[in-house]
ROBARO-701786 format. One record per atom (N, C-alpha, C, O, CB): residue number from 1; residue in one letter; atom name; x, y, z. Coordinates in steps of 0.05 Angstrom, whole numbers, plus 32768, in hexadecimal, padded with zeros to 4 digits. Glycine has a CB too. Layout:
REM residues N
   pos   code   site     c1     c2     c3
   NUM      A     CA      X      Y      Z
...
//
This chain:
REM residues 62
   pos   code   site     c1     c2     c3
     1      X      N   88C5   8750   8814
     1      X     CA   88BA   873B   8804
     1      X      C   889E   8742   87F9
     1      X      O   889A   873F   87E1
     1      X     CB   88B8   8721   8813
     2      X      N   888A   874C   880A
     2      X     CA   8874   8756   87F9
     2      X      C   8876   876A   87E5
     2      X      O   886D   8767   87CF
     2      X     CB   8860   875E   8807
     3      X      N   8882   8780   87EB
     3      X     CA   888B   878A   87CF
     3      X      C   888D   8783   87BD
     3      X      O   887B   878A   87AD
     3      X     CB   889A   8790   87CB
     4      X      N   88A2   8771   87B4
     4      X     CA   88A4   8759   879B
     4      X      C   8884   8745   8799
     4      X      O   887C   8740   8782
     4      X     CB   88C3   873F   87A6
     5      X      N   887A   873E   87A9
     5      X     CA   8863   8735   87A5
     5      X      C   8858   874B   8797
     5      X      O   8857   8747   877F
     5      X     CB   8856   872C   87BB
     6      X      N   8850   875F   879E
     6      X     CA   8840   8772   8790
     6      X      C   8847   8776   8771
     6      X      O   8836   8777   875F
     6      X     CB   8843   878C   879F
     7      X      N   8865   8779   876E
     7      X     CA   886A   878A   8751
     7      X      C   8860   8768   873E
     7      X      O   8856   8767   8727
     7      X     CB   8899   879A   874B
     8      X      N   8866   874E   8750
     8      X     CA   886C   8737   8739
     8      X      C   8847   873F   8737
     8      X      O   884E   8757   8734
     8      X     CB   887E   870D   8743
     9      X      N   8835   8740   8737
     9      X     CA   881B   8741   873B
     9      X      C   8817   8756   8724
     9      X      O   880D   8751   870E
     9      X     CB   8812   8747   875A
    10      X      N   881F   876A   872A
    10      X     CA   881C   8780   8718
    10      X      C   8820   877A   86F9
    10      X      O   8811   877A   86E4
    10      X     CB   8830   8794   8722
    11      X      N   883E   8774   8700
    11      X     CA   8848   875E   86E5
    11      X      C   8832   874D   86D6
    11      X      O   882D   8751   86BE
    11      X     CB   885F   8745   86F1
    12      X      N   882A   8740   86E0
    12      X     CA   881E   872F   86D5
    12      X      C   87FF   8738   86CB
    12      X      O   87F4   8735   86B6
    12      X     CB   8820   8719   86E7
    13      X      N   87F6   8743   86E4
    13      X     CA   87E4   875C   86CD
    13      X      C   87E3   8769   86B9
    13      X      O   87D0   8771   86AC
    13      X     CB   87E0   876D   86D1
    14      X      N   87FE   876B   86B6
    14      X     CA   8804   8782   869B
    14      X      C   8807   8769   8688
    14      X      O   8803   876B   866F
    14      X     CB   8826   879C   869C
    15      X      N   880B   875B   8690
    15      X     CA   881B   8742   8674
    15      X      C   87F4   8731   866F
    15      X      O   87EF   872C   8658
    15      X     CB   8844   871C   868C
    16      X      N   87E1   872B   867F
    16      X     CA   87CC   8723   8677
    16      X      C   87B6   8739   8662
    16      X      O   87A1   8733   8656
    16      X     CB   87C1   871A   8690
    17      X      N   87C5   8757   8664
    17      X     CA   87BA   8763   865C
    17      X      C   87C0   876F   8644
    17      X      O   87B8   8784   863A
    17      X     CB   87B7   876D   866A
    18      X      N   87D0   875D   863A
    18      X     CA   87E5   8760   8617
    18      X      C   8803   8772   861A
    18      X      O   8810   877E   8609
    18      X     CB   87CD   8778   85F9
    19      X      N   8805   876F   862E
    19      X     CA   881F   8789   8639
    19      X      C   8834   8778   8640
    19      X      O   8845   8782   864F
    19      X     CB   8817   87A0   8659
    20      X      N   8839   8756   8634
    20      X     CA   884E   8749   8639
    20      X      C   8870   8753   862A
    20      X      O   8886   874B   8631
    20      X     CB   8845   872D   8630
    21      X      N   886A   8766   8614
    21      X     CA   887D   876A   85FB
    21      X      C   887B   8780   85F5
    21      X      O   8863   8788   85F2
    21      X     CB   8879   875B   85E3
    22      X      N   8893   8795   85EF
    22      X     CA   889B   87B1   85EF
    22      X      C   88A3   87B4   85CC
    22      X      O   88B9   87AF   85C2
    22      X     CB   88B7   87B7   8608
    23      X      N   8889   87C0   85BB
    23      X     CA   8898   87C0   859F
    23      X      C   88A9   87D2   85A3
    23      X      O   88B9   87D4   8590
    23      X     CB   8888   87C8   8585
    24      X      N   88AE   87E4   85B8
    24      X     CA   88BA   87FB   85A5
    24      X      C   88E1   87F8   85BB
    24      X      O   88EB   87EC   85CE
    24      X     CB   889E   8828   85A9
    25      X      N   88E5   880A   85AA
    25      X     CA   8907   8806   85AE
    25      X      C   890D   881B   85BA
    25      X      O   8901   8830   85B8
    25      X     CB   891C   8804   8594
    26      X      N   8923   8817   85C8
    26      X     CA   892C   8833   85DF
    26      X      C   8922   8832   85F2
    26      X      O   890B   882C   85F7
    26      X     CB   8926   884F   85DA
    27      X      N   8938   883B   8604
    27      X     CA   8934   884C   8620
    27      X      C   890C   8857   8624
    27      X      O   88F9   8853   8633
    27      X     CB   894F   8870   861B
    28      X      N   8914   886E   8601
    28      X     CA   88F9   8880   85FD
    28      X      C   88DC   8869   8603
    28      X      O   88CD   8864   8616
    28      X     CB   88F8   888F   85D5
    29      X      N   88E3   885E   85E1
    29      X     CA   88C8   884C   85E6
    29      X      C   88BE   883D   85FE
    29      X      O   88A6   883C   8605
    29      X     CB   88CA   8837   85D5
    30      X      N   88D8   8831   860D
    30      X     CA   88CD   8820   8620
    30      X      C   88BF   8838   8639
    30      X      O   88A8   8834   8642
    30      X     CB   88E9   880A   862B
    31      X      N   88C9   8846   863F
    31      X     CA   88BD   885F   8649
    31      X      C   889F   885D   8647
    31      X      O   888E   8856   8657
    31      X     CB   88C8   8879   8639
    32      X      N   889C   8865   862B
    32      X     CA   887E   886C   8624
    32      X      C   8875   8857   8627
    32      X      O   8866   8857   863A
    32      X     CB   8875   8877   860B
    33      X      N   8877   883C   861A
    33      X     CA   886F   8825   861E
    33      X      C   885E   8821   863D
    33      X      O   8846   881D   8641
    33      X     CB   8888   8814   8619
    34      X      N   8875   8825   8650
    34      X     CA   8867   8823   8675
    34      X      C   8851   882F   8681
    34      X      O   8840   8828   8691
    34      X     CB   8878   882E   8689
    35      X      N   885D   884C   866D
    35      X     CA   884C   8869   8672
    35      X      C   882F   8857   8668
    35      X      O   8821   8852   867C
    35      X     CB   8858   888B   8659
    36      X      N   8822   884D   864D
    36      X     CA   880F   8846   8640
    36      X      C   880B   8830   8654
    36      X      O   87F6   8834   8661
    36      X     CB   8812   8840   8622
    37      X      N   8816   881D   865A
    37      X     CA   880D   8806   8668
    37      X      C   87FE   8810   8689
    37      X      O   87E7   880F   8691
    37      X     CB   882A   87F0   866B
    38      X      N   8815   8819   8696
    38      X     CA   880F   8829   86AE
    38      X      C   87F0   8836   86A8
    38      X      O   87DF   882A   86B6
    38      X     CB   8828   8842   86B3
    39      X      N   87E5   884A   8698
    39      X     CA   87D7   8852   868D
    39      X      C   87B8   883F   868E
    39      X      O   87A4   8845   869B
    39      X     CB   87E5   8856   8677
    40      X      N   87BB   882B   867E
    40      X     CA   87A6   8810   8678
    40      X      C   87A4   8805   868A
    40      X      O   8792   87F5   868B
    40      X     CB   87AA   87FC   8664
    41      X      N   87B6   8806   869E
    41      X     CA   87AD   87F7   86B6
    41      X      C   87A4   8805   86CB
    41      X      O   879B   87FB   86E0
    41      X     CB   87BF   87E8   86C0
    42      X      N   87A5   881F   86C6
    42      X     CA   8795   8834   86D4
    42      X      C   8775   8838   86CF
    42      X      O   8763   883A   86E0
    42      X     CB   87A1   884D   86CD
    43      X      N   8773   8838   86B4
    43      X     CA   875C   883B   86AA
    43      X      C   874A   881E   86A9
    43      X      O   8732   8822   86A4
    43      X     CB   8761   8847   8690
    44      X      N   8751   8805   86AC
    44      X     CA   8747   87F0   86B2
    44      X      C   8740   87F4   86D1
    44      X      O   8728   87F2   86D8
    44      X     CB   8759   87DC   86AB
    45      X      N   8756   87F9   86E3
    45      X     CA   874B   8800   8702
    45      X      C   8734   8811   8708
    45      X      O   8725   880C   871B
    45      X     CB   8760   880F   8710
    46      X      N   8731   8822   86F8
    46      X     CA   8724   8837   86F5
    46      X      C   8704   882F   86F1
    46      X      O   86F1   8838   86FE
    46      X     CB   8732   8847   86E0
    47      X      N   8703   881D   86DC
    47      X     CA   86E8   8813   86CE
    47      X      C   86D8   87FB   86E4
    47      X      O   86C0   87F5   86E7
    47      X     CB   86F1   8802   86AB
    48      X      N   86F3   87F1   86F2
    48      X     CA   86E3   87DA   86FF
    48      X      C   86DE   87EC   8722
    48      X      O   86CD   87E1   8730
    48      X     CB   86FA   87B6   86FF
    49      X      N   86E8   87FC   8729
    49      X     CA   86D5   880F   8739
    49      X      C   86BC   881D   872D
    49      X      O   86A7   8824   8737
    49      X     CB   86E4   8824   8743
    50      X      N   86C5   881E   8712
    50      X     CA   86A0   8834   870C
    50      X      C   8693   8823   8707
    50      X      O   867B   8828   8707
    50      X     CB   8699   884D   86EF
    51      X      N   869B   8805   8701
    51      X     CA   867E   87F5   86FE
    51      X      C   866E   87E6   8718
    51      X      O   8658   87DC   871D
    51      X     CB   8685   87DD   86E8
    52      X      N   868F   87EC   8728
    52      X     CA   8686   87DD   8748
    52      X      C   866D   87F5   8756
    52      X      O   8658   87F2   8763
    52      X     CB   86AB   87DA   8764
    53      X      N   8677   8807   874E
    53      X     CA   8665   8820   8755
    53      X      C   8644   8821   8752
    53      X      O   8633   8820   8764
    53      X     CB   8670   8836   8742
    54      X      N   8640   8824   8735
    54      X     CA   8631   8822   8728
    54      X      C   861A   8804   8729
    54      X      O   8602   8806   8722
    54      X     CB   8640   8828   8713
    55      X      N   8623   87F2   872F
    55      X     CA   8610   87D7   8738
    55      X      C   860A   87DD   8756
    55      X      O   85F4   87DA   8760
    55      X     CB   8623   87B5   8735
    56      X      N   861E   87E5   8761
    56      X     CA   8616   87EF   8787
    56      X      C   85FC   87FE   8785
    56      X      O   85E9   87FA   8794
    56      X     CB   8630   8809   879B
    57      X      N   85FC   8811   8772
    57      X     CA   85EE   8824   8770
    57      X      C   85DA   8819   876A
    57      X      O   85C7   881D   877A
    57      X     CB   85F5   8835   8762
    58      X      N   85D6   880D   8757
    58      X     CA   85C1   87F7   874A
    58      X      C   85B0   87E5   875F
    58      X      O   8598   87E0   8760
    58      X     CB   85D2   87E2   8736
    59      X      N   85C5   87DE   876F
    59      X     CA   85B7   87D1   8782
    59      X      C   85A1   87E7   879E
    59      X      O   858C   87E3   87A9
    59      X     CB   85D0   87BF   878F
    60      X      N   85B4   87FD   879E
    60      X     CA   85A4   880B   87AE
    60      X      C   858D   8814   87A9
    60      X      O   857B   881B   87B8
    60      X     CB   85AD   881B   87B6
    61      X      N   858F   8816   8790
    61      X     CA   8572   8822   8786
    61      X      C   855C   8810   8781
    61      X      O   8547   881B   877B
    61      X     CB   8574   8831   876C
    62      X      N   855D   87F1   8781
    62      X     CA   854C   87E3   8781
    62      X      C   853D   87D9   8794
    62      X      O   852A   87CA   878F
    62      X     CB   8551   87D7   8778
//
């Protein structure tokens, strides 16, 4: 059961983040489509550690 908790979560991340609707057609597109989403939600993860980082830092130095 937490499993499914996790992916519906995920889901819904991707869908607040304009990733509710697949323009493209095919097997292919939808592929790339995940590949790009998977992607942006990496690079969002990514930014809110370097900024969590970067204010820690901020704080230590004051």
């Amino acid at each position: 059961m937490k499993k499914h908790s996790a992916v519906e979560s995920d889901i819904n991340a991707l869908e607040q983040h304009g990733l509710d609707r697949c323009p493209d057609s095919g097997i292919d597109g939808y592929r790339r489509y995940v590949g790009l989403a998977v992607l942006g939600t990496n690079l969002h993860r990514l930014g809110s550690v370097l900024q969590k980082q970067s204010s820690q830092a901020v704080k230590k130095a004051a």
